[in-house]
Chimera marker file (.cmm) of the C-alpha trace (Angstrom):
<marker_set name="trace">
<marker id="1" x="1.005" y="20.345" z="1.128" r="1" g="1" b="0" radius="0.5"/>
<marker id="2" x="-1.215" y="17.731" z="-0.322" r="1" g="1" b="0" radius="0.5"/>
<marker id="3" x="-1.615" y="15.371" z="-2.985" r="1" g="1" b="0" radius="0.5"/>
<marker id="4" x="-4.562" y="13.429" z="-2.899" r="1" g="1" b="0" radius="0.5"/>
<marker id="5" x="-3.760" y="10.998" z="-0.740" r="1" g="1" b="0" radius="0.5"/>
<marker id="6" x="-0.007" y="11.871" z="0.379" r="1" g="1" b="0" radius="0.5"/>
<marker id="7" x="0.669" y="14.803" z="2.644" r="1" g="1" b="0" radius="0.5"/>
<marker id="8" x="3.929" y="16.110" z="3.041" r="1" g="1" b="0" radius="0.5"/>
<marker id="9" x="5.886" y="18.210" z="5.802" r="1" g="1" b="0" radius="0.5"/>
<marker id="10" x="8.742" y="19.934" z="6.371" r="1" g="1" b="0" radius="0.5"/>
<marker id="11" x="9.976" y="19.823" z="10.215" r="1" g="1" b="0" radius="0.5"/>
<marker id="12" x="12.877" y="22.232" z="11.994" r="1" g="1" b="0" radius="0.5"/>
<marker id="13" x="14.689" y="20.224" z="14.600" r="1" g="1" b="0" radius="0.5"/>
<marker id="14" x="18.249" y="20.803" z="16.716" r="1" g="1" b="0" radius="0.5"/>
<marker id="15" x="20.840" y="19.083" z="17.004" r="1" g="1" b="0" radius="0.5"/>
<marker id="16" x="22.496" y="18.659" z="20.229" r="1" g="1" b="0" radius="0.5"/>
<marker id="17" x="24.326" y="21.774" z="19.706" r="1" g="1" b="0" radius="0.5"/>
<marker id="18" x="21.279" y="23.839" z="18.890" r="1" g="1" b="0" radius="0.5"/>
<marker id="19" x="22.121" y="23.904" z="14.883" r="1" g="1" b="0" radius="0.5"/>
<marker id="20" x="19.022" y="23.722" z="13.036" r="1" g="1" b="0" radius="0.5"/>
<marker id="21" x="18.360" y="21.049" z="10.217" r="1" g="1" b="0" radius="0.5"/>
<marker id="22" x="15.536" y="20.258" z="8.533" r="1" g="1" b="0" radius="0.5"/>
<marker id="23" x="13.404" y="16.892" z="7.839" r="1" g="1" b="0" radius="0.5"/>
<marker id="24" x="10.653" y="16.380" z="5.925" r="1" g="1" b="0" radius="0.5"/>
<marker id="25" x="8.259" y="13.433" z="5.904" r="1" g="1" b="0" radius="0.5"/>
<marker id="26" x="5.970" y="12.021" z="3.122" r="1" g="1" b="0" radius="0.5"/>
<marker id="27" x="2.748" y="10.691" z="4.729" r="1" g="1" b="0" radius="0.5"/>
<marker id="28" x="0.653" y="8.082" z="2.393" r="1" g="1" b="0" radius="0.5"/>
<marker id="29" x="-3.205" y="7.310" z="4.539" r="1" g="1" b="0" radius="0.5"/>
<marker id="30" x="-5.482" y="4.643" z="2.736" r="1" g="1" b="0" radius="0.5"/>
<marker id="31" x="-7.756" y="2.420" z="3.911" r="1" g="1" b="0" radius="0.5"/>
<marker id="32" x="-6.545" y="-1.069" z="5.318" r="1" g="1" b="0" radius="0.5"/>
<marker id="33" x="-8.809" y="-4.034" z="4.617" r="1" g="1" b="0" radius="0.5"/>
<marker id="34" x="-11.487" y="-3.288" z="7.430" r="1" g="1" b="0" radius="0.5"/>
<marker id="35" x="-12.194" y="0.116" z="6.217" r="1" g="1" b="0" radius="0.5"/>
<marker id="36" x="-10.221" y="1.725" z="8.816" r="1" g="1" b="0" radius="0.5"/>
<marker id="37" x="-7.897" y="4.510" z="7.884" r="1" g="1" b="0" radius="0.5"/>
<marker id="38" x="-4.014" y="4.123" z="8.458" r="1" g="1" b="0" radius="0.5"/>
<marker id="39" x="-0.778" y="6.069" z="7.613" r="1" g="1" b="0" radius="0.5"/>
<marker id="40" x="2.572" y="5.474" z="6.913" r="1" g="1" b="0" radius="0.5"/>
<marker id="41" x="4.780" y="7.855" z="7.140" r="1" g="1" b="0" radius="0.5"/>
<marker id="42" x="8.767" y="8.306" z="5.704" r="1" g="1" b="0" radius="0.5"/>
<marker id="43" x="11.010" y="10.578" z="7.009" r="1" g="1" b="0" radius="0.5"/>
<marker id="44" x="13.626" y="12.350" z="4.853" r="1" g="1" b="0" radius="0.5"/>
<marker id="45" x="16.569" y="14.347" z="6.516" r="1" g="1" b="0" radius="0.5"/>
<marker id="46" x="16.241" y="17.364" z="3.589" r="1" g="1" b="0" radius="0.5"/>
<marker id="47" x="19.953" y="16.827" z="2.444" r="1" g="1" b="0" radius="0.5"/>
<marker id="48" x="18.924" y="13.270" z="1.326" r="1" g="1" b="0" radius="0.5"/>
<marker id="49" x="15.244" y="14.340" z="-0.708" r="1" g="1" b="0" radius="0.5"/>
<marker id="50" x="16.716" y="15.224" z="-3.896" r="1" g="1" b="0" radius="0.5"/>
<marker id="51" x="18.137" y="11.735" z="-4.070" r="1" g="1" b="0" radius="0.5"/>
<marker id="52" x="15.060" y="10.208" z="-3.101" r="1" g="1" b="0" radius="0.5"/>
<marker id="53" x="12.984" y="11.838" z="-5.728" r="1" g="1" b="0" radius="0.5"/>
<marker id="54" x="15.778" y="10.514" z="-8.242" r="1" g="1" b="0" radius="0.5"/>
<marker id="55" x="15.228" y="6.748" z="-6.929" r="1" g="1" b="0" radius="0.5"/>
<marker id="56" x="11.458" y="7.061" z="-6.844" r="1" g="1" b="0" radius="0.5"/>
<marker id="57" x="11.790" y="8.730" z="-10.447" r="1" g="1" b="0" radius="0.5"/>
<marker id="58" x="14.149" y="6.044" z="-11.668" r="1" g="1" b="0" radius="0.5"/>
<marker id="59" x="11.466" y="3.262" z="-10.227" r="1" g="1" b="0" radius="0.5"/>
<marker id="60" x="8.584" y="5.063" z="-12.141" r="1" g="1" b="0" radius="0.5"/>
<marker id="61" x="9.973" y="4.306" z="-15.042" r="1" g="1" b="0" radius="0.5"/>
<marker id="62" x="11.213" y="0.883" z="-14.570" r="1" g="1" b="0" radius="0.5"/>
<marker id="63" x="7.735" y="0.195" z="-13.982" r="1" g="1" b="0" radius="0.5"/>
<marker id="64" x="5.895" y="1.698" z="-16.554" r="1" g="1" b="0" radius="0.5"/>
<marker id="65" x="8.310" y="-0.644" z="-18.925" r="1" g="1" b="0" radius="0.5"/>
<marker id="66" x="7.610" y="-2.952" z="-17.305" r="1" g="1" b="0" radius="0.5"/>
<marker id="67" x="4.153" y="-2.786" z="-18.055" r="1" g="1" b="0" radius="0.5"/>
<marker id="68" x="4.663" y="-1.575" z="-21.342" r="1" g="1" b="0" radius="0.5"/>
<marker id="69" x="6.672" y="-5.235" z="-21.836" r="1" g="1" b="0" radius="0.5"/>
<marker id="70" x="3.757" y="-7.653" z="-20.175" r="1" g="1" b="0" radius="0.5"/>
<marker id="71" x="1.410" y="-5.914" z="-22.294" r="1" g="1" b="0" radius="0.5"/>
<marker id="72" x="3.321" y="-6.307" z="-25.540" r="1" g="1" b="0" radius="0.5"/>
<marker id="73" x="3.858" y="-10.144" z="-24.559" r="1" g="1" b="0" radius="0.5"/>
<marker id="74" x="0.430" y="-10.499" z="-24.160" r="1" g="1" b="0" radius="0.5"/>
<marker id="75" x="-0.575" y="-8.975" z="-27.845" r="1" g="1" b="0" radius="0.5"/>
<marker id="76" x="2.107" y="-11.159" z="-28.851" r="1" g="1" b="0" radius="0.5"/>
<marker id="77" x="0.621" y="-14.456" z="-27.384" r="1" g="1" b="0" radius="0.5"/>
<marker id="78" x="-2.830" y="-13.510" z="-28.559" r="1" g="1" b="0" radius="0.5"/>
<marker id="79" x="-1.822" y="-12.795" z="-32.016" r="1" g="1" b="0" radius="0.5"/>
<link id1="1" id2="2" r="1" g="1" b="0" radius="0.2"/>
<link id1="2" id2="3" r="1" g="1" b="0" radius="0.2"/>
<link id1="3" id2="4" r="1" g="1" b="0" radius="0.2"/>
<link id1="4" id2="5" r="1" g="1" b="0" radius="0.2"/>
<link id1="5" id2="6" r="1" g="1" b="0" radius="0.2"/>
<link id1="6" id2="7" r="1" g="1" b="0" radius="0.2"/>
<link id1="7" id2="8" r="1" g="1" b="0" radius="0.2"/>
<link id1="8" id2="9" r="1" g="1" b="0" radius="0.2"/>
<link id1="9" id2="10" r="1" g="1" b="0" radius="0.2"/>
<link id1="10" id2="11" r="1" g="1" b="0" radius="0.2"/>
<link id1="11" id2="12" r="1" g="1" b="0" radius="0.2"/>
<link id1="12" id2="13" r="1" g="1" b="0" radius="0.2"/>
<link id1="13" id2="14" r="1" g="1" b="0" radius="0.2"/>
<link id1="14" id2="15" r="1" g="1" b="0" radius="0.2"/>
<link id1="15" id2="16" r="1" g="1" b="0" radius="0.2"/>
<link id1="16" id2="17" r="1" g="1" b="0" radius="0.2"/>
<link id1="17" id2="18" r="1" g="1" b="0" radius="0.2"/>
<link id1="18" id2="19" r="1" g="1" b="0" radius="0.2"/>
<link id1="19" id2="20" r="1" g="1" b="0" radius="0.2"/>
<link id1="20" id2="21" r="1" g="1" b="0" radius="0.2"/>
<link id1="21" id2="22" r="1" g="1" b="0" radius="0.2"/>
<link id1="22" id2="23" r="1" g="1" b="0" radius="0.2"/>
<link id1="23" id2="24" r="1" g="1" b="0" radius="0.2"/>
<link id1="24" id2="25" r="1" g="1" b="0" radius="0.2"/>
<link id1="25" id2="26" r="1" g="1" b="0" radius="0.2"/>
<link id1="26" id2="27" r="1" g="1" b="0" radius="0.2"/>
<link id1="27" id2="28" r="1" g="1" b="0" radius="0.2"/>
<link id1="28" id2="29" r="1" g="1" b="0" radius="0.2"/>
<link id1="29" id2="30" r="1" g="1" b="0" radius="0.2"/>
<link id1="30" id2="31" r="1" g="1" b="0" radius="0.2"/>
<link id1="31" id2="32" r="1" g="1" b="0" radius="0.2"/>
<link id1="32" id2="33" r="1" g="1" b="0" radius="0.2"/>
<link id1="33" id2="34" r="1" g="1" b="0" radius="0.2"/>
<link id1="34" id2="35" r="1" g="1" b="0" radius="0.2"/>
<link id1="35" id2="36" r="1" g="1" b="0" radius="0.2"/>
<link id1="36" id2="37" r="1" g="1" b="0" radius="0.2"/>
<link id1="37" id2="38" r="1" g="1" b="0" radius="0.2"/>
<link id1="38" id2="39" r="1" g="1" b="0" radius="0.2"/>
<link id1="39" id2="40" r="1" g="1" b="0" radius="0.2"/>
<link id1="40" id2="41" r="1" g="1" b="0" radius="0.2"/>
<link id1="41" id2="42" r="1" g="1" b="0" radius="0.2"/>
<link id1="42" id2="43" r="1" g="1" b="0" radius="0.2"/>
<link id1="43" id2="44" r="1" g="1" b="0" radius="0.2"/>
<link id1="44" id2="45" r="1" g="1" b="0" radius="0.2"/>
<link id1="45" id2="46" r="1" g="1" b="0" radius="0.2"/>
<link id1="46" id2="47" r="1" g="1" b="0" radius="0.2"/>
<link id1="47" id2="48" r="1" g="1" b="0" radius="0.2"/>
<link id1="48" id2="49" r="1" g="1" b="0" radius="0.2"/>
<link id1="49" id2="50" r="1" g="1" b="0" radius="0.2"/>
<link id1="50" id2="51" r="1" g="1" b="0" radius="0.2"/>
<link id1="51" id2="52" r="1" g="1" b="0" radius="0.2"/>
<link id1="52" id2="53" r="1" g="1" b="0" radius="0.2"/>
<link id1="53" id2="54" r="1" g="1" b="0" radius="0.2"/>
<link id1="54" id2="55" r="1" g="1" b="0" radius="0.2"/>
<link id1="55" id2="56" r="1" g="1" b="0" radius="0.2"/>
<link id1="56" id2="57" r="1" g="1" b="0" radius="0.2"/>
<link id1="57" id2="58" r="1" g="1" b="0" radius="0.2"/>
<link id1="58" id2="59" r="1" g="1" b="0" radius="0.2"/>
<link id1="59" id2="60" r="1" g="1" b="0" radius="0.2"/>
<link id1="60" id2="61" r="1" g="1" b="0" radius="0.2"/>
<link id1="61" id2="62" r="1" g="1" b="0" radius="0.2"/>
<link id1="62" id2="63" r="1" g="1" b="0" radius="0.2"/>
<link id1="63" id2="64" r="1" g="1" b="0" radius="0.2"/>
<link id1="64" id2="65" r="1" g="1" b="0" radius="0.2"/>
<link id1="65" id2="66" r="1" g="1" b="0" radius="0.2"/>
<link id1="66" id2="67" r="1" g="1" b="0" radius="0.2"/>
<link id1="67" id2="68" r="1" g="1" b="0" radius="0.2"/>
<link id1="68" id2="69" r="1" g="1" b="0" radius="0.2"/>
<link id1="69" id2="70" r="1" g="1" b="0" radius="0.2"/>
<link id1="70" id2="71" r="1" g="1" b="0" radius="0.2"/>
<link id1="71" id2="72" r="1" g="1" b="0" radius="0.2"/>
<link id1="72" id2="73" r="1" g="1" b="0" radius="0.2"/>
<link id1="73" id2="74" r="1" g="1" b="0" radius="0.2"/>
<link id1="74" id2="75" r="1" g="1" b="0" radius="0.2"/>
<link id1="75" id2="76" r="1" g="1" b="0" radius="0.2"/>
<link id1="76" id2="77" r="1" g="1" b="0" radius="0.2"/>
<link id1="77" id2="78" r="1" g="1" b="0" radius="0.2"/>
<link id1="78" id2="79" r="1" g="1" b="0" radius="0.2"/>
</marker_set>
């Protein structure tokens, strides 16, 4: 599946038993500052996603208060 940008997977693999578990990975491509196309890529053993979406959730929001804050400092120092 894709979003724009990021890609993500889902991957079987076995352990040395021959259980199967599943990882996905979150790949993020962009261009790097000579125009040239890279990727980074995270990989996410399935049990620990959920949590990950939490944290990246959590950070979201932190951030747009953050912003929310500069900007009302900013009215504030204009006014």
């Amino acid at each position: 599946m894709r979003r724009r940008n990021i890609q993500g997977a889902l991957w079987q693999n076995h352990d040395g038993d021959g259980n199967a578990f599943y990882v996905t990975s979150v790949t993020r491509s962009y261009k790097n500052g000579d125009g040239e196309w890279q990727n980074e890529v995270l990989y996410v053993p399935l049990d620990d996603a959920p949590r990950v979406c939490e944290v990246l959730r959590e950070l979201e929001t932190k951030a747009y208060e953050a912003i929310e804050a500069d900007y009302q400092a900013a009215r504030e120092a204009t006014a």
